[in-house]
C-alpha positions in Angstrom: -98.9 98.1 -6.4 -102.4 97.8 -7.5 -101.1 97.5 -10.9 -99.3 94.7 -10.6 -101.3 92.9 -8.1 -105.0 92.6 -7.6 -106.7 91.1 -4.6 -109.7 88.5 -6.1 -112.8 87.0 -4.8 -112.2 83.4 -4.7 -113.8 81.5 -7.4 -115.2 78.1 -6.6 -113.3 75.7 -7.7 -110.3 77.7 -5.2 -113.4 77.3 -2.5 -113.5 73.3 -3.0 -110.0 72.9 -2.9 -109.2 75.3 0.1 -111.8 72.9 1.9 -110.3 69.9 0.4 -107.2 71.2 2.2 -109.0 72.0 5.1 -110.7 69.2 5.7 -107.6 67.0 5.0 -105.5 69.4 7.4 -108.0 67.9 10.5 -107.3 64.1 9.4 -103.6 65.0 9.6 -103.5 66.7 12.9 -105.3 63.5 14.7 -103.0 61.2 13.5 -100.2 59.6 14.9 -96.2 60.5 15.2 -95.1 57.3 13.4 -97.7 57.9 10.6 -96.2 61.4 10.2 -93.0 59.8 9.6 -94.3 57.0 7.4 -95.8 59.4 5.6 -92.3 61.7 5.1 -90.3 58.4 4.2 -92.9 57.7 1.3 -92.9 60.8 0.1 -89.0 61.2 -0.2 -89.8 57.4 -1.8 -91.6 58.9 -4.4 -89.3 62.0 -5.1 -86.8 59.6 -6.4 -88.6 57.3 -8.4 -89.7 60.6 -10.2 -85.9 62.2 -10.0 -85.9 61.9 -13.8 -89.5 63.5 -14.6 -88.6 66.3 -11.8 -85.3 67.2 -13.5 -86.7 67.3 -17.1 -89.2 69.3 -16.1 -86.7 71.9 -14.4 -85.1 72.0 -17.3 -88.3 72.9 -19.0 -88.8 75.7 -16.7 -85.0 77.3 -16.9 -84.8 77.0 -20.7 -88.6 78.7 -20.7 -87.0 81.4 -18.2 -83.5 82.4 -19.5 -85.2 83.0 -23.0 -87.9 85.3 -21.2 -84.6 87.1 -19.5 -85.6 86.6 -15.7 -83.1 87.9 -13.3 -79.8 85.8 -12.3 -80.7 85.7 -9.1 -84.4 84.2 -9.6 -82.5 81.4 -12.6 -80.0 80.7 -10.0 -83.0 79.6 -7.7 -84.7 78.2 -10.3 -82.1 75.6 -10.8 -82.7 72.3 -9.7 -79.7 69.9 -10.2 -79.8 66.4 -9.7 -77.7 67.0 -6.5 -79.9 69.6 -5.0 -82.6 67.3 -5.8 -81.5 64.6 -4.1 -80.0 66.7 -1.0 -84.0 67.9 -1.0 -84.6 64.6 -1.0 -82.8 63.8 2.1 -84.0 66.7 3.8 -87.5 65.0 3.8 -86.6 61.9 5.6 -84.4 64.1 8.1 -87.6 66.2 8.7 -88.8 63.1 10.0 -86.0 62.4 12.5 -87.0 65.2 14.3 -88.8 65.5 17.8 -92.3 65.7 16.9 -93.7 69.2 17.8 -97.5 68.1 18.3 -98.8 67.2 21.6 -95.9 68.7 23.8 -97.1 69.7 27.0 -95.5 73.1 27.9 -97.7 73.0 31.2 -99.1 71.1 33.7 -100.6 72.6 36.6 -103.2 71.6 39.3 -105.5 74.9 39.9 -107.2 73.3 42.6 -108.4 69.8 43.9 -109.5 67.4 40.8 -109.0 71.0 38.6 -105.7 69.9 36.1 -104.6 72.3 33.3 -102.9 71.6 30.6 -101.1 73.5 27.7 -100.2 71.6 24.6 -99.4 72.3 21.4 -101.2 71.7 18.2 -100.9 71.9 14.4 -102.1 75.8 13.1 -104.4 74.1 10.5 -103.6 75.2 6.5 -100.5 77.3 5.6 -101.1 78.7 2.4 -96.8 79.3 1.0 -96.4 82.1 -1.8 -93.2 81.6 -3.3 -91.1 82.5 -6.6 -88.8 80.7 -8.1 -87.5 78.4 -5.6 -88.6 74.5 -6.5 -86.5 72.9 -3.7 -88.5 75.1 -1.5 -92.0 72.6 -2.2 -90.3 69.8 -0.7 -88.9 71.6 2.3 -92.4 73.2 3.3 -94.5 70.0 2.4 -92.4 68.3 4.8 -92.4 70.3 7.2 -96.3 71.1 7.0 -96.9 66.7 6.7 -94.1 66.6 9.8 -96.1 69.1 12.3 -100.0 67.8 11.4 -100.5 70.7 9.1 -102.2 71.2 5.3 -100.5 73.1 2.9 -102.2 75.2 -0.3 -98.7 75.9 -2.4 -98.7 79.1 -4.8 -94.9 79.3 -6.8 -94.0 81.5 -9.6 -95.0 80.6 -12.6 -91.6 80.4 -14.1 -91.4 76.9 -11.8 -94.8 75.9 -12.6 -93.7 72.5 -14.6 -90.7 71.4 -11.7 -93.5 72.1 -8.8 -96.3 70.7 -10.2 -94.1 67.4 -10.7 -92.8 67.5 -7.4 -96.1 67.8 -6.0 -97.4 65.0 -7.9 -94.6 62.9 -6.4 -95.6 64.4 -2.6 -99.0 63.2 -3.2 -98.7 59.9 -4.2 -96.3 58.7 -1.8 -99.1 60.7 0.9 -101.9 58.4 -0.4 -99.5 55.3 -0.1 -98.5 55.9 3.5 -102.6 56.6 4.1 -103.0 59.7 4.7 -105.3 62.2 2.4 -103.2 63.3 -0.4 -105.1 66.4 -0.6 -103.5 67.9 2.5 -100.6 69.3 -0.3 -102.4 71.3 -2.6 -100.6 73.3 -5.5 -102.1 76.6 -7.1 -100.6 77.8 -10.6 -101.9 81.2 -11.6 -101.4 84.5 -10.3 -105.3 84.6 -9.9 -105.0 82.1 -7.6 -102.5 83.2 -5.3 -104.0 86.8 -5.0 -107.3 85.0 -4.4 -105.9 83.4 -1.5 -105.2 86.1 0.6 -109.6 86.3 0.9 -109.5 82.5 2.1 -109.3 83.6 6.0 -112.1 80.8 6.5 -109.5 78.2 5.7 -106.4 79.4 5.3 -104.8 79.9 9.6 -101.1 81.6 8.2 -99.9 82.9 5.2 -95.9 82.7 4.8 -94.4 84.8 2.0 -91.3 83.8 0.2 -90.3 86.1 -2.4 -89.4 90.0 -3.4 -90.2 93.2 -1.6 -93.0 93.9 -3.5 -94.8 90.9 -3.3 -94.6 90.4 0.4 -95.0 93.6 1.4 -98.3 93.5 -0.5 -99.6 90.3 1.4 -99.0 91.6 4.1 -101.2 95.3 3.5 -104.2 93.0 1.7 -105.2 90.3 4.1 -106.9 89.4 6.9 -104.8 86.3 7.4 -101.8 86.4 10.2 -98.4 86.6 7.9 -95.1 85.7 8.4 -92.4 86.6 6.5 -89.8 88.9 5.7 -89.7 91.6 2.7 -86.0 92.4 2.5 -82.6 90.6 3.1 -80.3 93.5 3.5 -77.5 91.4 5.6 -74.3 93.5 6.9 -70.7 92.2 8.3 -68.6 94.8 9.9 -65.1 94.0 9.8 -63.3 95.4 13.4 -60.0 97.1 13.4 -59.0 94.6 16.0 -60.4 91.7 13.6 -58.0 88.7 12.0 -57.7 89.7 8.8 -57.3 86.5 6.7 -60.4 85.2 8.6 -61.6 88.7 7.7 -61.1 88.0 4.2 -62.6 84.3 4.0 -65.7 85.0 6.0 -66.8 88.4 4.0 -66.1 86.6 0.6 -68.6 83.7 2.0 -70.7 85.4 2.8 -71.0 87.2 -0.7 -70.6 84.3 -3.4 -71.1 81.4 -1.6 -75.0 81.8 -2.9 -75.4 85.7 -3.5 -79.1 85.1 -4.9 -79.6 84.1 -0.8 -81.5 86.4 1.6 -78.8 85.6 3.8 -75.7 86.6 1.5 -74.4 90.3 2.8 -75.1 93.4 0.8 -73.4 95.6 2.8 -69.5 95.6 4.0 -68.6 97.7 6.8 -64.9 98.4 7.5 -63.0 100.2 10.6 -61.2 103.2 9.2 -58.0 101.6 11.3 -57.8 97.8 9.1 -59.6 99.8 6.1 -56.6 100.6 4.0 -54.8 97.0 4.4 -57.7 95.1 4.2 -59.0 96.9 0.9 -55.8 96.1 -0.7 -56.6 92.4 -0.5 -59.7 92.6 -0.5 -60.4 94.3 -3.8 -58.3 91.3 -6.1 -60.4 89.0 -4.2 -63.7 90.4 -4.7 -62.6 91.4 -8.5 -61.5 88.0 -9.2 -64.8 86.6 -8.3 -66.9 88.7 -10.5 -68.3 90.8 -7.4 -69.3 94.6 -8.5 -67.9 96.6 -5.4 -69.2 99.8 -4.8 -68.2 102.4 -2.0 -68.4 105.3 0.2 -66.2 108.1 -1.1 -63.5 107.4 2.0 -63.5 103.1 0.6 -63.4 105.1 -3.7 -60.4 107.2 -2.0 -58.9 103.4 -1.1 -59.5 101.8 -4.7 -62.9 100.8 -5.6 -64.3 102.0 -8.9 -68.0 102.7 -8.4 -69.4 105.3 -6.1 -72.5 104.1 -3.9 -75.0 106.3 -3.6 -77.9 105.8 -0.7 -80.1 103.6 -2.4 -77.2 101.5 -2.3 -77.6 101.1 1.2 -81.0 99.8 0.6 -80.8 97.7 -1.6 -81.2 93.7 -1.5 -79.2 93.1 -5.0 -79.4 89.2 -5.1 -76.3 89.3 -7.3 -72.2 90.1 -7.3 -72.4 93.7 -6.3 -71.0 94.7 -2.6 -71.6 98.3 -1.0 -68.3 99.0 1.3 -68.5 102.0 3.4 -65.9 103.0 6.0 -66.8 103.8 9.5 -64.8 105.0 12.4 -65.7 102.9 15.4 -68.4 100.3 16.5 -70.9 102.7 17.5 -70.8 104.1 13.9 -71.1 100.6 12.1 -74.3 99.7 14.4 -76.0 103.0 13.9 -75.2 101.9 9.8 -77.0 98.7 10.5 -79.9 100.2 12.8 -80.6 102.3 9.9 -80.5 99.8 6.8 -80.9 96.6 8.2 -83.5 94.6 7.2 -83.1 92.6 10.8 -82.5 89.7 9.2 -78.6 88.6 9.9 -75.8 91.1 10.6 -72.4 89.9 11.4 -68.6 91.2 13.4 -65.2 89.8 12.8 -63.3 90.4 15.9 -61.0 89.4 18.7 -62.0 91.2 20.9 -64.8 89.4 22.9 -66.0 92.4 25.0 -66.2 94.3 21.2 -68.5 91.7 19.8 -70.5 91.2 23.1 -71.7 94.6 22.2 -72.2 94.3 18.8 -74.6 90.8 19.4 -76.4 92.7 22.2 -77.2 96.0 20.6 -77.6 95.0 16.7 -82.1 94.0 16.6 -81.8 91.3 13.9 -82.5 88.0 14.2 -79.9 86.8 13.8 -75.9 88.3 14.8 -73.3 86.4 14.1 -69.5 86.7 15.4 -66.6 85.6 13.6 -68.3 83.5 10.7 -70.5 83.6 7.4 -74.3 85.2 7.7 -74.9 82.3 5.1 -75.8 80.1 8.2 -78.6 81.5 9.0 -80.5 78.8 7.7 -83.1 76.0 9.2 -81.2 73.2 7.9 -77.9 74.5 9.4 -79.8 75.4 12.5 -80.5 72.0 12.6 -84.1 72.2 11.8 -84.1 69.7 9.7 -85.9 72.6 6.8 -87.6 76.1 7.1 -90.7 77.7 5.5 -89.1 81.0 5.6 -87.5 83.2 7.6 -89.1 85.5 9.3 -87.8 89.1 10.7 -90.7 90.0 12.9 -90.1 90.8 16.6 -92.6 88.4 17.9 -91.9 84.3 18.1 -91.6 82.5 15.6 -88.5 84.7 14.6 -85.5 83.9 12.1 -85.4 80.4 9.9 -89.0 78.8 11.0 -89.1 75.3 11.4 -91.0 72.6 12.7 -91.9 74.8 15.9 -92.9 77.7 14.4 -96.1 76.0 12.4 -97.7 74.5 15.8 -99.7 76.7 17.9 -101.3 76.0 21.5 -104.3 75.1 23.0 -105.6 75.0 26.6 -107.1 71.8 28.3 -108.9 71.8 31.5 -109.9 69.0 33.3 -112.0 68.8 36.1 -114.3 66.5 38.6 -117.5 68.6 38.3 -115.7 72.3 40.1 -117.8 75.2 39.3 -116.2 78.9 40.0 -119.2 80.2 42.4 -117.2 77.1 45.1 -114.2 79.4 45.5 -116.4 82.5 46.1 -118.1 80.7 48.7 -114.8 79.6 49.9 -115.8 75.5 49.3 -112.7 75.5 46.9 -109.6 76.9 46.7 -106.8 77.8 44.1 -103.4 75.8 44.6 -101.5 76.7 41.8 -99.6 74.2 41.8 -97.5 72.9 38.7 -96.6 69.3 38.4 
C-alpha cells in the first residue's frame, strides 16, 4: 500500500487549521442546546439558497469523473440530484430535532456524605472524516458533528472536490450567522492532506473512514488516532426452505438494486437446497431483468445461472449488479458461510419459522441481523438517527450506523465538601454507595 498511500508530516498551514478547528471545537462544546439547533436550522438555510451553485458544481465533478472512467459505483455516489439535495437538506434540520446527546447524566451517585459523583457525557473534540465520493455525506457529518458540540476537519475524494467545497461554504456561512465559529467545519482537498492527517493526534480525538478497503484498512495500520470505521460491506441474506417465497423474492431483489453501490446492498445469496430449485426459477428472470450479473456455486450453475463463482467471489464487496448465489443444505451451513465471509456488517433470514430465525439473529456476529426484510435498512436515518458518520463493524460501542451518540464521550465529575481519602482509613468517613 505504500505505493499508493504515504503517511506525511503535517505542513503548517494543515497545523493552523487543525488548531483553528480545535480551538473552534471548545467554543462549540460550551455552548448551549438551542444554539446547536439555531445553528443546524441556518445551516440547512444556507444549503438552499446555494441549491443552484451546489448542483452546478456536481455536475462539474460527474462530467470531470465519467470522462476519467471512475467506477459505477463511486459516479452513482457521486451523484447529487436536486432531490437528494434537498432530502440532505432536510436531514440537517431533523438532526436538530433530536435529543441532545451532551450533558446527559448516565450517573448520579453519593459516595459518601457531601461526596456526589457524576458521569456525563461530552463532545469527543475534532473528528477528522476521510471520505470518497459521497457529497451528501458532508452535510450528514457536519450536522451531526455541529448537533453533538463537536469540530469537524473534512477530507473527500477529489473527484467531489468542487460539490464539497460548495457545500462547505454554505455550512459555514450559515455557522457564522447563527454565532458560532465557522471554523469548526473545516474542508481539506488534497490527498497530501488527508494522509497528513492521520499525524495530527494533538488535535484530531477520532478518525472515521468512509471509503474502499484499501483506504481504510490503511488508516487504520498508520495512526495513532482511535478509528472507527469499517473496511468491507460483504452483506448476506439466506433464503430458508421454510421461507415465503414471494416475500423471498421482493426482499433479496431490494436488497440488491435498490442502491447496489451501498455498503448495505447484499453480495452474497444464500439458498436452502429444499426452496433452491423453485426459487431459482423465478428468481433468475428477476435478477436478469434488472441487469444483475448472477454468479453461482456449481449446485445454483446445475439450477441455471451462467457464471461460475469462484472463492474470491465470496469476498468480494462488488458495489455493482453482480450476485454470488451458493446453495447450502441447512441453517448451520448458511451461518458457517457468513462466519467465514462476512464482513459483520448486516446479514439477513427470510423465514417463518420464528424459532429458525431466533437462531440465525443470535449466532450470526454482525451488527446488524435482520429477519424477514431488506439489509438496505441498516442505515442511521432509517434507525431514526436523524444521519450517521459511518458505520462502523467493530465489536466495541459505538457499533453499526453511528449517530449522534456515538461522537460524545464521558467524563467524570466529583463533587465534594472538603473529604479527603486518609478520613475513611481512619474510619471518620464512610462509603454509601448510594445512587440517586
Amino acid at each position: 500500500m505504500a505505493n499508493i498511500f504515504e503517511v506525511s508530516q503535517p505542513e503548517n498551514d494543515l497545523l493552523e487549521k487543525a488548531d483553528q478547528v480545535r480551538l473552534a471545537s471548545i467554543k462549540i462544546s460550551q455552548t448551549e442546546n438551542n444554539n446547536r439547533i439555531k445553528a443546524l436550522n441556518f445551516m440547512a438555510d444556507y444549503l438552499e439558497k446555494n441549491t443552484t451553485e451546489i448542483l452546478e458544481a456536481n455536475h462539474e465533478d460527474y462530467t470531470r469523473a465519467e470522462k476519467k472512467g471512475i467506477s459505477k459505483a463511486l459516479l452513482s455516489r457521486l451523484k447529487l440530484s436536486k432531490e437528494k439535495l434537498t432530502s440532505g437538506i432536510e436531514g440537517v434540520r431533523k438532526v436538530g430535532d433530536l435529543v441532545d446527546p451532551v450533558n446527559q447524566v448516565q450517573i448520579r451517585r453519593e459516595l459518601s456524605k457531601g461526596l456526589i459523583l457524576e458521569r456525563k457525557t461530552v463532545p469527543i473534540g475534532v473528528l477528522g472524516v476521510i471520505f470518497e465520493s459521497r457529497p451528501d455525506a458532508v452535510m450528514q457529518i457536519s450536522s451531526l458533528a455541529i448537533r453533538s458540540g463537536n469540530g469537524v476537519m473534512l477530507k473527500g475524494g477529489s473527484e467531489a472536490n468542487s460539490t464539497n467545497t460548495a457545500i462547505v461554504k454554505a455550512l459555514q456561512q450559515g455557522l457564522q450567522e447563527s454565532g458560532l465559529d465557522k471554523n469548526a467545519i473545516c474542508l481539506l482537498k488534497s490527498r497530501k492532506d488527508s494522509m497528513s492527517m492521520l499525524n495530527l493526534e494533538k488535535y484530531i480525538n477520532l478518525i472515521i473512514p468512509r471509503g474502499s478497503n484499501e483506504l481504510v484498512k490503511f488508516i487504520q495500520e498508520n495512526t495513532r488516532i482511535p478509528v472507527l470505521g469499517h473496511a468491507d460491506g460483504i452483506c448476506h441474506l439466506f433464503i430458508d426452505n421454510e421461507a415465503n417465497l414471494e416475500m423471498a423474492l421482493s426482499v433479496a431483489l431490494d436488497s440488491k438494486i435498490q442502491y447496489p453501490a451501498a455498503c448495505n446492498s447484499i453480495e452474497t445469496l444464500l439458498v436452502h437446497n429444499e426452496i433452491a430449485p423453485v426459487f431459482l426459477e423465478k428468481a433468475i428472470p428477476l435478477f436478469n431483468s434488472n441487469d444483475v450479473k448472477l454468479i453461482g456455486d456449481e449446485r445454483s450453475v446445475e439450477l441455471g445461472l451462467k457464471h461460475e463463482a469462484s472463492l474470491e467471489d465470496w469476498q468480494t464487496e462488488y458495489l455493482d449488479l453482480i450476485l454470488a448465489i451458493k446453495i447450502v443444505d441447512d441453517l448451520e451451513e448458511a451461518i458457517t458461510h457468513i462466519q467465514k465471509f462476512s464482513s459483520k456488517h448486516t446479514d439477513g433470514i427470510i423465514t417463518e419459522n420464528l424459532n429458525t430465525a431466533k437462531n440465525f439473529m443470535n449466532v450470526v456476529d454482525s451488527t446488524g441481523v435482520f429477519h424477514n426484510c431488506s439489509t438496505r435498512f441498516a442505515d442511521g436515518f432509517r434507525y431514526g438517527f436523524g444521519a450517521e458518520v459511518g458505520i462502523s463493524t467493530q465489536a466495541l460501542p459505538p457499533r453499526g450506523p453511528v449517530g449522534l451518540e456515538g461522537l460524545v464521550t464521558y467524563k467524570y465529575f466529583l463533587k465534594g465538601d472538603g473529604n479527603i481519602v486518609d478520613d475513611f482509613s481512619s474510619g471518620k468517613a464512610i462509603y454509601t454507595h448510594k445512587d440517586l
